[in-house]
N, C-alpha and C positions, 0 to 999 in steps of 0.2 A: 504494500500500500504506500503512495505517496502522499506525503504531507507538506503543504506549502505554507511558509512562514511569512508575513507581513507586517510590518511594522503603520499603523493607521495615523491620521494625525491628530487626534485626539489622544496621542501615547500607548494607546493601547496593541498589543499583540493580536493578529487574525491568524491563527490556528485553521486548514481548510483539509481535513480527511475525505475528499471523496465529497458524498453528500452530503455530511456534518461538519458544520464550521462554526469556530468558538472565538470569541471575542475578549482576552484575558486580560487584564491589567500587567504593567510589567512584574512587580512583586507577586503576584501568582505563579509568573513564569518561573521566575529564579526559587519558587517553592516548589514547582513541579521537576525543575532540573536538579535541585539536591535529593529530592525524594527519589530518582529515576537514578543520578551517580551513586546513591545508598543503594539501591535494590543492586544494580550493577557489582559493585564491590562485595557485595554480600554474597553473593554465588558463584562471585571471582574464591574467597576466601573458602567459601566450605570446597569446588571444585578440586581448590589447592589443599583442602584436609584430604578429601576423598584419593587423589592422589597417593599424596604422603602413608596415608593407611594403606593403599595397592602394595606401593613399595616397600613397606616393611612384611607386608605379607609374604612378596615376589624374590625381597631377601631372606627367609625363612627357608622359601621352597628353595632358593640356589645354594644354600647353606647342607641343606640336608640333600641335594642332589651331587653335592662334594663328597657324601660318603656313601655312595653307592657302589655298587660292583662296579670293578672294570669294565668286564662284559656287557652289563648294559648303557654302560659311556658309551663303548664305541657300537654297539646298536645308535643312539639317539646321535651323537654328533654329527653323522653325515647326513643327517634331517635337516639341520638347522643353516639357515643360511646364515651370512659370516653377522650380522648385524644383530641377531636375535642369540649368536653363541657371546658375542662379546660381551652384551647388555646382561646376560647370565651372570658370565665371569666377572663381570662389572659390580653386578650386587653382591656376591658373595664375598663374605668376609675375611680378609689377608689375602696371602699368595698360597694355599693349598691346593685349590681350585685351578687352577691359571697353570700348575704343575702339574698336575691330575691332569689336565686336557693337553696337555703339551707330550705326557705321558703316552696317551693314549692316541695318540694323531700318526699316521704315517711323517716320514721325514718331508714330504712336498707338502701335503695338510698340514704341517706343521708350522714351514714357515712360512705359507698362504696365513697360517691364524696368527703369527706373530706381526706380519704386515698388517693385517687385518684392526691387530686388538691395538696399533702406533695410530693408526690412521683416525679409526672412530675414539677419540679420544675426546669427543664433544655430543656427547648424547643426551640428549634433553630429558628430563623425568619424562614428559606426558609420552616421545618415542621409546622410554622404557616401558612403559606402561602397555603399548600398544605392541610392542616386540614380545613382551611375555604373556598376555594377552593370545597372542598369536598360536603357542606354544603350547600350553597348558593342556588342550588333549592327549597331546605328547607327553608330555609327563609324566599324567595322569598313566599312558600304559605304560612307562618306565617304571611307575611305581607297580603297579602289578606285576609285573615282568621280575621286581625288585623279590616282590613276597614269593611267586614263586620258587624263584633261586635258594631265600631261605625257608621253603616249605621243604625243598627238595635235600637240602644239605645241610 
């Protein structure tokens, strides 16, 4: 919807949505524009909790996908495209991770991931968010794949 602004000369504001047009004094206005930057900001902030909570959950799971079998590393790693393995190794905690997958890489995947993990050194939360997002059915059978390695031994 477009909305046209006009300034009347009686000082007033003309508001024109379409078929409805409103006629505001200026301090109306500047109460409707703090109220609209409040609501704004307000959903910037919880957006950016909501976030913040993904990520510590998405660090949890990379946390605990550091101490999985070998075997199912190197099942899941050649899933992952380089951006969604980095964003992984990114969230989890120190350098055990980062060793573990360097461990487990062939010598050419190997330094394909170490180019890989120089290069995206600028990953934004919200593309972490969306990379592990991405992921997570993966996982999910990493982890079953996980129970039954120790159902079976």
């Amino acid at each position: 919807m477009d909305i046209d602004i006009r300034r009347l000369n009686d000082g007033h504001i003309q508001l024109d949505f379409g078929q409805v047009m409103l006629n505001l004094p200026p301090a109306a206005i500047e109460a409707l524009q703090q109220v609209v930057d409040k609501r704004l900001n307000m959903s910037g902030e919880a957006e950016r909790a909501a976030i913040r909570k993904k990520l510590a959950v998405f660090r949890d799971l990379a946390n605990k996908l550091a101490h999985m079998d070998d075997r199912i590393l190197q099942w899941i790693l050649p899933q992952l495209t380089p951006e969604q393995l980095v964003t992984l190794v990114r969230l989890s905690e120190g350098d055990y991770f980062y060793q573990k997958v360097l461990r487990n890489l062939s010598k050419t995947n190997r330094r394909q991931f170490e180019e890989d993990y120089a290069r995206l050194d600028r990953i934004t939360q919200h593309q972490a968010v969306i990379y592990m997002e991405q992921i997570i059915p993966l996982l999910r059978q990493a982890a079953q794949r996980q129970k039954q390695l120790e159902a079976e031994g």
